[in-house]
DRENDREN-277118 format. One line per 3 residues: number of its first residue (from 1); their letters; for each residue x, y, z of N, C-alpha, C. Coordinates in steps of 0.02 Angstrom, whole numbers, plus 50000, padded with zeros to 5 digits. Atoms other than C-alpha are relative to their C-alpha. Layout:
N
NUM> a> X,Y,Z,X,Y,Z,X,Y,Z; ...
***
This chain:
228
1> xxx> 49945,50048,49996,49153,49925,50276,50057,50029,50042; 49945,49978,49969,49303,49932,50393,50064,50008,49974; 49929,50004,50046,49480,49989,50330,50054,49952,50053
4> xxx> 49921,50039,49969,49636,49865,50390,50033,50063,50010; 49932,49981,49992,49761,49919,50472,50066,49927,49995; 49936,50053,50015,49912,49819,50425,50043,50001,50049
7> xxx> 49942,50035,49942,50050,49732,50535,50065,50001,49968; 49939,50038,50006,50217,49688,50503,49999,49934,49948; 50000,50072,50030,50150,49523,50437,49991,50016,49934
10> xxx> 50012,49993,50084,50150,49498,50247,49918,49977,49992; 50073,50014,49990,49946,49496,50241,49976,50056,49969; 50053,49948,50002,49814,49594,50159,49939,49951,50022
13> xxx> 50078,50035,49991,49615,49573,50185,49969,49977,49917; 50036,50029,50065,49512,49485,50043,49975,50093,49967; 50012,49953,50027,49498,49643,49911,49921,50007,49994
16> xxx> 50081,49990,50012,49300,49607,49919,49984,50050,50054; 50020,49998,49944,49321,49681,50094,50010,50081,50011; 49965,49928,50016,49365,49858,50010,49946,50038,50025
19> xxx> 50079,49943,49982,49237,50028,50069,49986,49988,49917; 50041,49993,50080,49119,50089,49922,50055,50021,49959; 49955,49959,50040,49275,50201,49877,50060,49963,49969
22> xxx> 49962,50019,50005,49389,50053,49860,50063,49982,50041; 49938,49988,49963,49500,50081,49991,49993,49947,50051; 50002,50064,49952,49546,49915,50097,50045,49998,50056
25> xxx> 49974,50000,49933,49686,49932,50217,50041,50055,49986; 49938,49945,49965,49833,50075,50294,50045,49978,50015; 49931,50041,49963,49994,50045,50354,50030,49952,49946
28> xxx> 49971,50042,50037,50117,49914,50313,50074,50023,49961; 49914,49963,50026,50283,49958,50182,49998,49981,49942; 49981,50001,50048,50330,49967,50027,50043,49960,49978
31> xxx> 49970,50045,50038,50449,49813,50003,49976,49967,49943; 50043,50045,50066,50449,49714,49862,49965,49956,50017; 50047,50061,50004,50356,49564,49924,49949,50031,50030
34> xxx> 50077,49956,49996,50222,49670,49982,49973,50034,49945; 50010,49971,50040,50213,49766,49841,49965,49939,49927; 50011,50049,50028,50209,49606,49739,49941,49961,49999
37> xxx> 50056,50044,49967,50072,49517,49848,49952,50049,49974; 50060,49919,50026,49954,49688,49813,49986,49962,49947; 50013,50004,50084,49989,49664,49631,49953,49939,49989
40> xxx> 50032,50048,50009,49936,49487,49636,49929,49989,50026; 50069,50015,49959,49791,49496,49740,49941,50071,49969; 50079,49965,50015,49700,49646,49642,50025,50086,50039
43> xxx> 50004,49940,49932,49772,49792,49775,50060,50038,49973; 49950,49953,50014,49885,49938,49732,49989,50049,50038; 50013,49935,49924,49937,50100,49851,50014,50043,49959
46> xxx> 50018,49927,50032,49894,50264,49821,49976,50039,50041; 50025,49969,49922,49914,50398,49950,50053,50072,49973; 49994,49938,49989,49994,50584,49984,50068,50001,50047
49> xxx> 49965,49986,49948,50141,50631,50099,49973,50007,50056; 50013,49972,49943,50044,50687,50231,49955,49937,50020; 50062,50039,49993,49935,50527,50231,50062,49910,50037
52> xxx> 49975,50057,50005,49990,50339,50288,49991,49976,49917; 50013,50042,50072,50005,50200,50149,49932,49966,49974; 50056,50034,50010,49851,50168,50077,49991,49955,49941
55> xxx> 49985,50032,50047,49807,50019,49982,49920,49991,49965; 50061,49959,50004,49654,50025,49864,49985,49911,49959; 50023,50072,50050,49563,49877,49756,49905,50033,49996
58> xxx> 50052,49948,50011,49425,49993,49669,49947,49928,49976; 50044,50034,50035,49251,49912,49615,49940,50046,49949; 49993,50046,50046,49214,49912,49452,50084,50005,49996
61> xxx> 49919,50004,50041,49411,49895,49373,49986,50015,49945; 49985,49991,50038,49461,49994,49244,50072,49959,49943; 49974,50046,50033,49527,49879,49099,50021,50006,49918
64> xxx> 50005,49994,50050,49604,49893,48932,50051,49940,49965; 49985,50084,50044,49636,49719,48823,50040,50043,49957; 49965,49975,50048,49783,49766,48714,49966,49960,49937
67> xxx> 50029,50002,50067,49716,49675,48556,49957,50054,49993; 50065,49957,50026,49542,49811,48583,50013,50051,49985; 50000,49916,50008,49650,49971,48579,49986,50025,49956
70> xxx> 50022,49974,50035,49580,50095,48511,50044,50052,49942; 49967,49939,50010,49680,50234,48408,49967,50033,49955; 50024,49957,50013,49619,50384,48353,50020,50024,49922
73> xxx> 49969,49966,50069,49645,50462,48171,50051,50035,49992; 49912,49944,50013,49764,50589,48203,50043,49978,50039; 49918,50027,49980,49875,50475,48313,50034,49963,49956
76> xxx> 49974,50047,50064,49881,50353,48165,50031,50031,49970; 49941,49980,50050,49954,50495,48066,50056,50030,50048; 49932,49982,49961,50074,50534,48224,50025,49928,49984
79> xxx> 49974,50071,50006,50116,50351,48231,50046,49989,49930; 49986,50014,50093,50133,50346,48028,50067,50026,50002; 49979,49939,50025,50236,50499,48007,50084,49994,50069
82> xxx> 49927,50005,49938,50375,50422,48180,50013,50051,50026; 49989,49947,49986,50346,50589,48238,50049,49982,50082; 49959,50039,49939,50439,50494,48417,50024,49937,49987
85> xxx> 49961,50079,49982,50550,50357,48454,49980,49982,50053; 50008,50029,49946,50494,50250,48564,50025,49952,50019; 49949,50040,49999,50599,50167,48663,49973,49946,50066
88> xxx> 50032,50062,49947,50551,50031,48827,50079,49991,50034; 49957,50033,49949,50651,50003,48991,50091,50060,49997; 49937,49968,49991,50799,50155,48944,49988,50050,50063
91> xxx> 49993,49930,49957,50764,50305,49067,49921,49983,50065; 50053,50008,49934,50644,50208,49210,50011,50080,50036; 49961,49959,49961,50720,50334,49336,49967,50089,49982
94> xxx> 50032,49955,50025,50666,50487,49226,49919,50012,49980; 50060,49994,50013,50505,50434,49189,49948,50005,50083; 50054,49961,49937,50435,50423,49362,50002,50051,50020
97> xxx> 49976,49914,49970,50526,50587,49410,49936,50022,49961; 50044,49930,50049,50424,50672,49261,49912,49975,50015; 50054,50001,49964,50263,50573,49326,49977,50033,50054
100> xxx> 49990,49957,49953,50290,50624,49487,49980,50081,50022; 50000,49948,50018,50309,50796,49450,49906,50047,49963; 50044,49984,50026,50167,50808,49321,49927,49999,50054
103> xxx> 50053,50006,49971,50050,50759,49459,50015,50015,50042; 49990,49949,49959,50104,50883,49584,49929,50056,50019; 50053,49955,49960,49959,50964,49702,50034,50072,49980
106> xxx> 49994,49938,49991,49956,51167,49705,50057,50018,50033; 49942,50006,49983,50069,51130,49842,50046,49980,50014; 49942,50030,50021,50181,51042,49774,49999,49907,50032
109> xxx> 50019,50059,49964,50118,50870,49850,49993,49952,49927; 50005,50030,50039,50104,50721,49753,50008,49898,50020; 50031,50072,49994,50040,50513,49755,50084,49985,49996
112> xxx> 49963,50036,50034,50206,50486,49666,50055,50029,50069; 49957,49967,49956,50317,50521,49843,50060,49961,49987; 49941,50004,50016,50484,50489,49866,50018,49909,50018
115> xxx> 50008,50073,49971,50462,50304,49942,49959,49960,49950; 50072,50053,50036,50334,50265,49822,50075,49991,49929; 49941,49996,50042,50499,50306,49696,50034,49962,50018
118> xxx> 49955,50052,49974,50611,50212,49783,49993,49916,50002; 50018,50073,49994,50497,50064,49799,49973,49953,49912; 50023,50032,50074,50454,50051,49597,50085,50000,49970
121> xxx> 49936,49996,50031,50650,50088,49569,50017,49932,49971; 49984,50069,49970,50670,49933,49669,49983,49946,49956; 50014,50044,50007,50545,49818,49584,50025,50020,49920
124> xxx> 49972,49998,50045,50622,49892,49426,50073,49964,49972; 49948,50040,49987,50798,49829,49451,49980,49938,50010; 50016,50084,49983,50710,49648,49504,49993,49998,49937
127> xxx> 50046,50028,50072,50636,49642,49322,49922,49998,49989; 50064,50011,50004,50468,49659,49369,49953,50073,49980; 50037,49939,50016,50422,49876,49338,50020,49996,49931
130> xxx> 49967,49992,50050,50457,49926,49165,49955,50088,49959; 50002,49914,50010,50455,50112,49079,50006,49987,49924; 50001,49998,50065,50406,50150,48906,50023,50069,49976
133> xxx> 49997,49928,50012,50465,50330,48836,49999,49999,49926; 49982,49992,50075,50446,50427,48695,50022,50071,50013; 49936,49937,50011,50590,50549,48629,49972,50036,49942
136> xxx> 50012,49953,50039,50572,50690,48517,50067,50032,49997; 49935,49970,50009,50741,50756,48436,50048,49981,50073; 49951,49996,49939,50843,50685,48592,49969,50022,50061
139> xxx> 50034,49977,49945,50726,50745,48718,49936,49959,50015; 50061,50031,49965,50605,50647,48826,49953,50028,50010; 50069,49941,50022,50437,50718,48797,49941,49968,50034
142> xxx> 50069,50059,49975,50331,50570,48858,50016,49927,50026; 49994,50071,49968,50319,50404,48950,49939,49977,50033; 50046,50020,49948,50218,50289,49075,50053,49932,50031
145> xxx> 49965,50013,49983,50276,50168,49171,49943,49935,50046; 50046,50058,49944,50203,49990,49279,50036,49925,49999; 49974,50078,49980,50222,49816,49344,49973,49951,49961
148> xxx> 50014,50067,50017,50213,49663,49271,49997,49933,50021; 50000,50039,49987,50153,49518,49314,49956,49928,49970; 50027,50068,50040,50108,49343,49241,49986,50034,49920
151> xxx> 50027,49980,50064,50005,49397,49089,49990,50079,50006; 50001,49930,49993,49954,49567,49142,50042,50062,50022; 49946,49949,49994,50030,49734,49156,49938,50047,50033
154> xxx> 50020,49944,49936,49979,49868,49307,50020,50068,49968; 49958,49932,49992,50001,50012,49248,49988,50078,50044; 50010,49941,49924,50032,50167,49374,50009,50088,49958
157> xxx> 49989,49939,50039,50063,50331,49274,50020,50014,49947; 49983,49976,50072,50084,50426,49122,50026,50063,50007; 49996,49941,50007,50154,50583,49074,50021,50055,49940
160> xxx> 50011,49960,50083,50161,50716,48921,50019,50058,50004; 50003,49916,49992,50255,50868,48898,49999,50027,49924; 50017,49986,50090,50209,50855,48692,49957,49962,49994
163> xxx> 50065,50024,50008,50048,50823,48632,50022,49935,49980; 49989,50058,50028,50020,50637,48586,50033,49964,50041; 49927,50032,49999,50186,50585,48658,49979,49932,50039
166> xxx> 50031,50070,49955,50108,50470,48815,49961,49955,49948; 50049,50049,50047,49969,50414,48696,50066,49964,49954; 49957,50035,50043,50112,50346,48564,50042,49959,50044
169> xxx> 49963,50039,49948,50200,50272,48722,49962,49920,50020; 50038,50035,49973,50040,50186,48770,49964,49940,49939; 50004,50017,50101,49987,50126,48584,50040,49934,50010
172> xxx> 49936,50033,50036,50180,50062,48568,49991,49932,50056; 50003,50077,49928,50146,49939,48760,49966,49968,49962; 50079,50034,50013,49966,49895,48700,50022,49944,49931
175> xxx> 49962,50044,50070,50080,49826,48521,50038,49946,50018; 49969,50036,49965,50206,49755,48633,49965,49936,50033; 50021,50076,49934,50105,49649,48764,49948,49963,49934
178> xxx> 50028,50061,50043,49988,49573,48635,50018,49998,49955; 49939,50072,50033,50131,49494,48538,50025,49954,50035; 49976,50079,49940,50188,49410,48699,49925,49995,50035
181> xxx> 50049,50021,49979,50006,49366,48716,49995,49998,50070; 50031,49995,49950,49972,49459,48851,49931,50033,50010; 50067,49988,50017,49788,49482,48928,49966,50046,49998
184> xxx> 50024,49929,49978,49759,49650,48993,50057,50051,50022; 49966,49954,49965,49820,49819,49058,49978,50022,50047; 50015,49961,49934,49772,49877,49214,49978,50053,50028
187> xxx> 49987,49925,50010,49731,50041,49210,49963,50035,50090; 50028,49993,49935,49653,50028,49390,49943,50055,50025; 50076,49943,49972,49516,50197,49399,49997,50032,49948
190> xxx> 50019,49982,50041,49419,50258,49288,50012,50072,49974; 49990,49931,50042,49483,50425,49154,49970,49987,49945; 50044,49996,50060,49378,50495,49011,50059,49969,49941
193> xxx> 49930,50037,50080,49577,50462,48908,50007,49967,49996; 50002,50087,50020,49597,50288,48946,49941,49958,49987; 50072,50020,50026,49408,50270,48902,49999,49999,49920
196> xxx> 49999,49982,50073,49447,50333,48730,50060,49971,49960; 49945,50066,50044,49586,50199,48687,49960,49938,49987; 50032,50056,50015,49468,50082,48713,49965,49967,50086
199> xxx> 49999,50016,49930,49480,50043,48907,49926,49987,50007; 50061,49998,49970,49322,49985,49000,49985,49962,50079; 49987,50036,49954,49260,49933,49157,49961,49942,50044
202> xxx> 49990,50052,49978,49244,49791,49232,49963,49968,50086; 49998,50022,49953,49158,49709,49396,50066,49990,50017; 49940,50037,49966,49306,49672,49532,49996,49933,50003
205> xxx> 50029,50081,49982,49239,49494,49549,50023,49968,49905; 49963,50036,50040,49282,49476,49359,50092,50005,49975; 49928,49979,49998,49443,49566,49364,50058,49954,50043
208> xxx> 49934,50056,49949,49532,49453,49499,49998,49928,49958; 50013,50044,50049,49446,49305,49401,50068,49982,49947; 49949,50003,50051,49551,49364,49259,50068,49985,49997
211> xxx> 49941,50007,50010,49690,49399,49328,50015,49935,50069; 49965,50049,49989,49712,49241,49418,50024,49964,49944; 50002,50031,50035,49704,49162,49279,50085,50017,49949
214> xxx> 49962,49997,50033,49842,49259,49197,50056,49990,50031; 49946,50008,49961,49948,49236,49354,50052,49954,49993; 49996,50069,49995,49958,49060,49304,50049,49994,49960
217> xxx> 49934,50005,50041,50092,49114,49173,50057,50022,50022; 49937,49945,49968,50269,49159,49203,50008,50053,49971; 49997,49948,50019,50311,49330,49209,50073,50008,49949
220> xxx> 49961,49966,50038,50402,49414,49082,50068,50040,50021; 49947,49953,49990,50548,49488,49173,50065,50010,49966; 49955,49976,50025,50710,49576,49151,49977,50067,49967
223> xxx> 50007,49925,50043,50718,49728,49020,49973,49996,49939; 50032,50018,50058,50621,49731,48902,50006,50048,49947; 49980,49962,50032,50652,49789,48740,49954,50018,49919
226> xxx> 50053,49981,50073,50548,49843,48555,50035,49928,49970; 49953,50031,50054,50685,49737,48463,49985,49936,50023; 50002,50050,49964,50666,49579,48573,49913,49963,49994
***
């Protein structure tokens, strides 16, 4: 399959039109209505400093239905026991930094660049990113962080500098979105950890399916909060 190169124009290629590896077009920018259009159409970027913008739409899709999550025994007695507060939408800003960071190459390289920061800040301030953390005594220990749209939630990173902490972050969304009956999470490529919440995956052909379908609702924006 051939990779796009992107224009100026607000356009991607049909996500069927991805290589084996997923990867569909280059180029292009990080505004919000590009960033937006991705989301909707199945396509998210994921690239390097040293690389152009690459935009990807993997086949199968990794998928996890918040009603199916899974949790484990000994998070139930983290969960039980409030060993964290978890809080939604206070310290965006901090949480991608500490993503960022956590997924730092040897040398010092990392997906999460400084544009790719700038451009989730952005769709954060619109109402459309949103950041979950969890605190420990006053200290941020854990988070993740993604977009929302219609019914579903994208999510782009996690990160953990206390055992559990992400997992109780991820738990506390998965509680969140299916009360506002939402359909899925996004989890976009396949890990053995988001396999073991429950996650699974998915043909692309039923994944766009889906999420047209959830498109069809309005999104949830603004800040979102536990209490709310």
């Amino acid at each position: 399959m051939p990779v796009y190169l992107l224009s100026d124009e607000l356009i991607f290629p049909p996500p069927h039109l991805a290589s084996e590896e997923g990867l569909l077009a280059v180029g292009g920018d990080l505004s919000q209505e590009r960033l937006l259009l991705a989301y909707r159409m199945g396509i998210f970027p994921w690239y390097s400093d040293s690389e152009p913008i690459m935009w990807w739409s993997p086949d199968p899709r990794l998928v996890l239905y918040p009603r199916e999550i899974h949790i484990s025994k000994t998070l139930k007695k983290v969960l039980k026991k409030g060993v964290f507060q978890i809080t939604m939408d206070t310290a965006f800003e901090r949480v991608i930094q500490a993503c960022a960071h956590v997924h730092e190459n040897d040398d010092g390289g990392t997906w999460i660049v400084n544009d790719m920061v700038k451009a989730y800040r952005r769709l954060h301030l619109s109402g459309f990113a949103h950041s979950v953390e969890a605190w420990r005594a006053g200290e941020l220990v854990g988070g993740l962080y993604g977009v929302s749209l219609g019914r579903s939630f994208f999510g782009e990173s996690m990160f953990s500098v206390m055992s559990n902490a992400s997992s109780a972050a991820l738990v506390t969304l998965a509680s969140y979105l299916n009360e506002k009956s939402f359909d899925m999470i996004d989890c976009q490529v396949t890990t053995t950890h988001l396999k073991n919440f429950g996650a699974r995956e998915i043909p692309r052909k039923r994944f766009l399916k889906q999420l047209k379908a959830s498109l069809s609702t309005q999104t949830l924006k603004g800040v979102w909060s536990l209490d709310s």
